[in-house]
N, C-alpha and C positions, 0 to 999 in steps of 0.2 A: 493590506491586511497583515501580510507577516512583519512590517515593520511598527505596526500600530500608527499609521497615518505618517512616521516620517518618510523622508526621500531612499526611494530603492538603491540601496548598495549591493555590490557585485564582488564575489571571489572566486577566481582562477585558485581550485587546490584540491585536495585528495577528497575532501567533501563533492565537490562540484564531480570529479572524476566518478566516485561512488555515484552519484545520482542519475550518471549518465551509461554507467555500468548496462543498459538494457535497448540503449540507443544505436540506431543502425550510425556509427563514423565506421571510416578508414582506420586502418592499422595506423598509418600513418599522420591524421588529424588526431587520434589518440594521442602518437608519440608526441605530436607538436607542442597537444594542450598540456600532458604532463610534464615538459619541458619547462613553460611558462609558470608552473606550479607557483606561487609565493601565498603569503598570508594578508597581500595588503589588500585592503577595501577599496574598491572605484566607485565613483558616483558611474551612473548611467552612459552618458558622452563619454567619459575616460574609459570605460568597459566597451565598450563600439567602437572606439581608436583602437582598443590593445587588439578584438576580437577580428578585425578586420585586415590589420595587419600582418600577423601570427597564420588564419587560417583565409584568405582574402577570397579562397573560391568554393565556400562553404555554402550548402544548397539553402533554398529558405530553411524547410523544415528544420533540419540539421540547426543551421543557425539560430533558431528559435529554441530549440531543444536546450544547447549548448547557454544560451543567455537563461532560461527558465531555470536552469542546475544554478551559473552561478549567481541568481539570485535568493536562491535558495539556502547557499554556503552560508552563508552569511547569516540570515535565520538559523540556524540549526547550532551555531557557535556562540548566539550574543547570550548575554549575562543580565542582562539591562531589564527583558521583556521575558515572560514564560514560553517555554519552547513546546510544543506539544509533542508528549514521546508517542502516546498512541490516538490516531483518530478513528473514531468507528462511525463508519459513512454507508451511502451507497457507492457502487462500481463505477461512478462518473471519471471519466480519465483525469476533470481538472484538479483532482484532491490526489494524483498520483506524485507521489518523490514530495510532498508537504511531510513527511511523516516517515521517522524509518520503521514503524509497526503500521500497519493499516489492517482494523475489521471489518466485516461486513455488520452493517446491523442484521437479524436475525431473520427478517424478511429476504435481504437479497440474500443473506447465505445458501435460503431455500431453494434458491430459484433454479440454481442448474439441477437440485432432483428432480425439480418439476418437468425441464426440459427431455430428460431425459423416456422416452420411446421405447420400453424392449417390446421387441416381438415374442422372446420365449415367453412363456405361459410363468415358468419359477420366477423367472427374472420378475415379471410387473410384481408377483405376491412378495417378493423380497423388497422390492421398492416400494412399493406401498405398506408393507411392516414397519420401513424402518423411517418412511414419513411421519406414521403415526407418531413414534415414537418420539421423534427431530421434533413435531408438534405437540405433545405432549409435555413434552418436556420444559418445551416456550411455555405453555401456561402453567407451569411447575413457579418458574423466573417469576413471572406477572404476578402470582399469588406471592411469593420471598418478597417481593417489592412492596407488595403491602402489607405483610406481616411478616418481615424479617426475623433470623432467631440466629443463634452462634450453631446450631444444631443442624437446623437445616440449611445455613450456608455450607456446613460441610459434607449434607450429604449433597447438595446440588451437584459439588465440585468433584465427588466421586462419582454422582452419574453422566455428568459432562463428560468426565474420559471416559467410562464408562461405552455412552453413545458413539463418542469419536474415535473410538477403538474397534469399533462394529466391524468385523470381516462375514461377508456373509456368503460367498462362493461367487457371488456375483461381480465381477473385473471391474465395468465400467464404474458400477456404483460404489467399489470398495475404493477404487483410487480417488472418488469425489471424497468420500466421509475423509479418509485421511488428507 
C-alpha cells in the first residue's frame, strides 16, 4: 500500500529512528541502529542481511517493530507517490507511525468520555454536560457538510477550540478534553 503496489524498500535513518521513538530497544540497539544511519534504499533481502548483522539478537517483536519503521522511511521521503500528512482513522494499532499526524474520527474521539465512571455525583453532571456538547457539536460538522458557508466555517473553528479548551474542575475529564 505505501508503495502503490511496487517492491517494499527499506531505510536505516533518522526517519526510521523517529518512528521508533516509542518502541521498547536497548540504549544500546538504539546506539547501534543510529550508527548504521545512511540514506541508501534496500530491497527487503538486503535490509534482513544489514538488520541481522548490526543487531543479530534482536527479540521478534523488536525485530518486527525495527523493519515496520524502516519501511516506512522510505514512504514518508518519496517524491514519486503522495505521502499522507494526516490520516484520521480509528485507534487500530496497524495505521500507527503510517502518518506523522493521526486523528481520531469523531466516533472514537468519543469514546474514552464514555468510558469514563465518576462516582462523584458533580463529576458524572460535568461529564455529561460536556458530552452533550462534544455531541452537539458533531451534528453542528454534519449540517456545515451539507450546507457549507465561509461564515460558519469560522464560527465552527471558534467553537472547536472553544470546546477543547473546556476546563471544567473535573481532573480526569479535563486532561481527556485537552
Amino acid at each position: 500500500m505505501l508503495r502503490n503496489g511496487r517492491p517494499r524498500r527499506f531505510r536505516l535513518n533518522q526517519d526510521t529512528l523517529d518512528c521508533l521513538a516509542t518502541v521498547q530497544l536497548s540504549k544500546e540497539t538504539r546506539q547501534t541502529l543510529a550508527s548504521c544511519c545512511n540514506e541508501l534504499c534496500l530491497d527487503e533481502t538486503e535490509f534482513e542481511k544489514l538488520l541481522t548483522s548490526i543487531v543479530p539478537k534482536l527479540g521478534k517483536q523488536q525485530h518486527k517493530e525495527v523493519f515496520d519503521a524502516a519501511a516506512i522511511a522510505p514512504y514518508w521521503s518519496q517524491t514519486d507517490w503522495p505521502v499522507i500528512k494526516i490520516l484520521v482513522c480509528d485507534d487500530a494499532p496497524h495505521y500507527n507511525k503510517l502518518t506523522r499526524s493521526m486523528m481520531l474520527c469523531w466516533v472514537h474521539e468519543g469514546r474514552p468520555y464514555k468510558k469514563q465512571q465518576p462516582f462523584v455525583p458533580l463529576h458524572r453532571t460535568l461529564l455529561d454536560a460536556f458530552l452533550k456538547r462534544f455531541w452537539d457539536y458533531y451534528h453542528e460538522l454534519l449540517d456545515y457538510k451539507e450546507n457549507p458557508s465561509h461564515a460558519e466555517r469560522f464560527r465552527l473553528e471558534a467553537a472547536f477550540d472553544d470546546l477543547f479548551s473546556t476546563q471544567t474542575g473535573y481532573g480526569l475529564l479535563d486532561k481527556q478534553i485537552v
